[in-house]
C-alpha positions as CSV (number, residue, x, y, z in Angstrom):
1,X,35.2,-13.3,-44.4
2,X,35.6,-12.9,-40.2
3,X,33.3,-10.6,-38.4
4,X,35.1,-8.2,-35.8
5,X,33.3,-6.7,-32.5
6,X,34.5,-3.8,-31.1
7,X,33.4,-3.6,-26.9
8,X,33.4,-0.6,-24.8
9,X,36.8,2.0,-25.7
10,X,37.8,-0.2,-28.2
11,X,34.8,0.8,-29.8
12,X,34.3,4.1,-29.1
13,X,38.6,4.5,-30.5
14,X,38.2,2.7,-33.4
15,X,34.2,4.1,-33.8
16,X,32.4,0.9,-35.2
17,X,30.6,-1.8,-33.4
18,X,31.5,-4.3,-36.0
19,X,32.9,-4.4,-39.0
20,X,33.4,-8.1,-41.7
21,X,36.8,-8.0,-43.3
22,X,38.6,-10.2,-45.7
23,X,41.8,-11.1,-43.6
24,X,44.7,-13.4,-44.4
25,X,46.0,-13.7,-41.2
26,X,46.9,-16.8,-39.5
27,X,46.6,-15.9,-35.6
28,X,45.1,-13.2,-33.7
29,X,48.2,-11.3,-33.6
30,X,48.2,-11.2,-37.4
31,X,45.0,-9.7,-37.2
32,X,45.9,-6.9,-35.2
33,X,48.9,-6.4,-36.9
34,X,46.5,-5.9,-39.9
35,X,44.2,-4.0,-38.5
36,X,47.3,-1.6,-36.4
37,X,48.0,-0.8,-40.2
38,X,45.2,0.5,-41.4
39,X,44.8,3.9,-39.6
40,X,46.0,5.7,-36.6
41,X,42.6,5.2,-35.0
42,X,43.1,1.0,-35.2
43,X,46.5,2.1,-34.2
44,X,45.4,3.6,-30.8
45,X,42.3,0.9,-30.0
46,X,45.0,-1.8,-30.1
47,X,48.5,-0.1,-29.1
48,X,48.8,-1.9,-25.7
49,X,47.5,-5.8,-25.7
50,X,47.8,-6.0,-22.2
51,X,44.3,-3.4,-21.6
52,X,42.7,-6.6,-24.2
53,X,40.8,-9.5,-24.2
54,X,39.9,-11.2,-27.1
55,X,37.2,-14.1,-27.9
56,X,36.8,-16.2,-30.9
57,X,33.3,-17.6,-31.8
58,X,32.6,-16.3,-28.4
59,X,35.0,-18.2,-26.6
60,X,37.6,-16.4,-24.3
61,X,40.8,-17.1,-26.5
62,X,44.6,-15.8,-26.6
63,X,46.4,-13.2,-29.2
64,X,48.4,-16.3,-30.5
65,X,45.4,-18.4,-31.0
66,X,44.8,-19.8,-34.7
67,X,42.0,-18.1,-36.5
68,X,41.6,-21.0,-38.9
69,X,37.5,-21.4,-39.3
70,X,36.9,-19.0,-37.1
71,X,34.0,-16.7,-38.1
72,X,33.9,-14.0,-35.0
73,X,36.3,-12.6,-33.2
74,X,35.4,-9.9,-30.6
75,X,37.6,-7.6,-28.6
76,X,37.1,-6.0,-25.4
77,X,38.7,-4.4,-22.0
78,X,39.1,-6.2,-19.5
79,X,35.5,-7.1,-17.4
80,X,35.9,-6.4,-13.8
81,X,33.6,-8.5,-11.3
82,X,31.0,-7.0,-8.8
């Protein structure tokens, strides 16, 4: 079981803050490939990776990272500085 935060649009698109879900998926890629799948409204949060960041455990990670004992994985635009 992984727990998935949804951030700013991505939440608002996809219209959950979190949601736990039993995944088989190897990397984050996987996931999204999973999650792109299940509805048109996952579909439209992650249709363009490049608008994303992504952190496991709450560590800034990459889309090709392994998710192997990983128990969070958050996504979220882009934060711009100030």
């Amino acid at each position: 079981m992984i727990d998935v935060l949804y951030f700013a649009w991505v939440r608002e698109r996809i219209g959950l803050p979190r949601e736990q879900l039993e995944t088989q998926a190897a990397t984050v890629n996987d996931l999204v490939a999973e999650l792109r799948a299940r509805e048109p409204r996952y579909e439209a949060a992650f249709g363009d990776l490049s608008a994303l960041r992504v952190a496991l455990d709450q560590d800034l990670s990459d889309f090709d990272a392994s998710l192997e004992g990983v128990r969070e994985v958050a996504f979220f635009p882009p934060m711009t500085g100030g």
